[in-house]
C-alpha atoms as a printed R data frame, in Angstrom:
   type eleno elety resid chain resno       x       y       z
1  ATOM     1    CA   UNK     A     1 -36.038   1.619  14.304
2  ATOM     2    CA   UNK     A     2 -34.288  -1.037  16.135
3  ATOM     3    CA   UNK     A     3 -31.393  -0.430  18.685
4  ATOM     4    CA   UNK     A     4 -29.131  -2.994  17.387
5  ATOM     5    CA   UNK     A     5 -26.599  -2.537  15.599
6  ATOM     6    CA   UNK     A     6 -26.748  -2.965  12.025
7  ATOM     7    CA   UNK     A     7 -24.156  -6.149  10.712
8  ATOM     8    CA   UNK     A     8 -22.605  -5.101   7.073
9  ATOM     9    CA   UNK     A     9 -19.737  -7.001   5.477
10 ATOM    10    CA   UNK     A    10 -17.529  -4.622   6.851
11 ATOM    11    CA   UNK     A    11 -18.409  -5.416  10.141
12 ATOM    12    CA   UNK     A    12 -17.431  -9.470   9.413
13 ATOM    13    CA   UNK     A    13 -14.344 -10.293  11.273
14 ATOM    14    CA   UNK     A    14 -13.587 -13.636  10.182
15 ATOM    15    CA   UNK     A    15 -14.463 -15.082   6.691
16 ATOM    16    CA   UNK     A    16 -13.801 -18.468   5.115
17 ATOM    17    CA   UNK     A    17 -11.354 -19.144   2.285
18 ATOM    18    CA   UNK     A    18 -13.194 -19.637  -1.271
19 ATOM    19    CA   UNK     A    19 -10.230 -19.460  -3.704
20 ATOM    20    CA   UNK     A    20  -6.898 -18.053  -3.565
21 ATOM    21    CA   UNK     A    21  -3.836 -17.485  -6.008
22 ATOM    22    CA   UNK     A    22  -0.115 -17.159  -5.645
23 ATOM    23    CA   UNK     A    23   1.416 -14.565  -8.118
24 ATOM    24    CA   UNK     A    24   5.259 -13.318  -8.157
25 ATOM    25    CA   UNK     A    25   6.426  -9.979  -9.813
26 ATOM    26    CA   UNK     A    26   9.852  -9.901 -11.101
27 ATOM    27    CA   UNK     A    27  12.057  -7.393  -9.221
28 ATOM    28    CA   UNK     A    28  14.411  -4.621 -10.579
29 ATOM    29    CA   UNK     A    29  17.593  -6.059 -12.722
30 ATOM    30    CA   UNK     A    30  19.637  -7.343 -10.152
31 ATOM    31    CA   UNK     A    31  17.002  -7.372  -7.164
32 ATOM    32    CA   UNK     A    32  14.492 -10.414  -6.063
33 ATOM    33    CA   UNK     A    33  11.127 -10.711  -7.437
34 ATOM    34    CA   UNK     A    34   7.793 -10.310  -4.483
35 ATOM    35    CA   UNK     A    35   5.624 -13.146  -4.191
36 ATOM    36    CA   UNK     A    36   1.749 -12.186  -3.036
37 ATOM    37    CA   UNK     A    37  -0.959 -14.579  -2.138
38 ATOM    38    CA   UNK     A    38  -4.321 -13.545  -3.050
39 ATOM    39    CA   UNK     A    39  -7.491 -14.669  -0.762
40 ATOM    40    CA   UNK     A    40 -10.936 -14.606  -1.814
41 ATOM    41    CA   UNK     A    41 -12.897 -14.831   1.031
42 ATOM    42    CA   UNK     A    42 -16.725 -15.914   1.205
43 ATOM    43    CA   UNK     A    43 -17.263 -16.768  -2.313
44 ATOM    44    CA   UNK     A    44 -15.942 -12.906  -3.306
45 ATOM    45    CA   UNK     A    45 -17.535 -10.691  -0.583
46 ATOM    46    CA   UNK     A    46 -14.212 -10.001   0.472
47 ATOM    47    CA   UNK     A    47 -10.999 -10.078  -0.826
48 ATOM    48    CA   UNK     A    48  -7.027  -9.536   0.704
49 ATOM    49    CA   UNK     A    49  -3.693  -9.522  -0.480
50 ATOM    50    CA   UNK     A    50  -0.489 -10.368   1.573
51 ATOM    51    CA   UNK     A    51   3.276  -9.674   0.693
52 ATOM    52    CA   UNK     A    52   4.613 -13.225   1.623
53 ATOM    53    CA   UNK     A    53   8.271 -14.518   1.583
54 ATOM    54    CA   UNK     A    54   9.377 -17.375  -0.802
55 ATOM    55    CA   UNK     A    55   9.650 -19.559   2.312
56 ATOM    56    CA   UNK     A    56   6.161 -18.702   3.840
57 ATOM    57    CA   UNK     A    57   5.206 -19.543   0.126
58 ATOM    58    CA   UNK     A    58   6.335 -22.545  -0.304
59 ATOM    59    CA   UNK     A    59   4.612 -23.604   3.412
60 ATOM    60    CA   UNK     A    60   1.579 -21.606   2.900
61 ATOM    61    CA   UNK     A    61   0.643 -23.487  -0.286
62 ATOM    62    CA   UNK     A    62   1.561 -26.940   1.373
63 ATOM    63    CA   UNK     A    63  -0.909 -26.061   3.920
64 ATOM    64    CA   UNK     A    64  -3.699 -25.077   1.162
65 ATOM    65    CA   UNK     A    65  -3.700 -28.076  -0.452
66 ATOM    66    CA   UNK     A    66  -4.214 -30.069   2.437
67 ATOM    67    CA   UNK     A    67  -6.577 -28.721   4.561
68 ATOM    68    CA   UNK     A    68 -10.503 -28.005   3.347
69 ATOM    69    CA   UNK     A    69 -11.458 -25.313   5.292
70 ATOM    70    CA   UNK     A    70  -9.329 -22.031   5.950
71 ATOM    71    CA   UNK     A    71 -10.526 -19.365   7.774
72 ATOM    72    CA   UNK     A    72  -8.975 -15.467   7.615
73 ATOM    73    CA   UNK     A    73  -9.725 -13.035  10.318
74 ATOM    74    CA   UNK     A    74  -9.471 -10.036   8.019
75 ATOM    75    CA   UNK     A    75  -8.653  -7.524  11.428
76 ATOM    76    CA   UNK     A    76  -5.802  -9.308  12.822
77 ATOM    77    CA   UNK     A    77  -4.693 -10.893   9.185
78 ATOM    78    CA   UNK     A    78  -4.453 -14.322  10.461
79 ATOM    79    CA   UNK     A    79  -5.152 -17.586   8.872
80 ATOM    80    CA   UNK     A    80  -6.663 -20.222  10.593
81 ATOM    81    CA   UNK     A    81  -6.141 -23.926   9.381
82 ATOM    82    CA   UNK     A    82  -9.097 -26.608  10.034
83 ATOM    83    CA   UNK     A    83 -12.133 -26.816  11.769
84 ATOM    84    CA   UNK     A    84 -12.275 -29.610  14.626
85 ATOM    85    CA   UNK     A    85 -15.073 -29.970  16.693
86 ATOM    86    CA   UNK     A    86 -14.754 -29.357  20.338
87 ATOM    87    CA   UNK     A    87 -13.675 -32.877  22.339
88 ATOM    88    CA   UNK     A    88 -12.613 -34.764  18.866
């Protein structure tokens, strides 16, 4: 048995974006509705949902549609726009 430890998908930190979906739920008469953005990380190994405001909607899907890879590090809920290679 080796001493190292043993890596499970709970132990990934940071996953790529693979799909994701915005969705809003109408609020009590009278009260605003809650938008939610959806990420499906690493084809569907993982998958997260954040309570987002109408603003950070709005920027968060301008952002999606422009950039081809997104990263998520799942412990600190943080999304990470872009790759560039070191010294570009």
């Amino acid at each position: 048995m080796s001493d190292q430890p043993r890596i499970t998908d709970d132990s990934l930190q940071v996953r790529q974006l693979s799909h994701y979906q915005f969705s809003w739920t109408a609020g009590e008469s009278g009260q605003p509705g809650m938008w939610t953005l959806q990420l499906v990380l690493d084809e569907g190994a993982w998958e997260e949902v954040l309570t987002i405001t109408p603003d950070d909607a709005d920027n968060l899907q301008d952002v999606l549609q422009n950039t081809s890879k997104v990263f998520y590090d799942v412990r600190r809920r943080v999304l990470m726009f872009g790759v560039t290679k070191a010294g570009s």
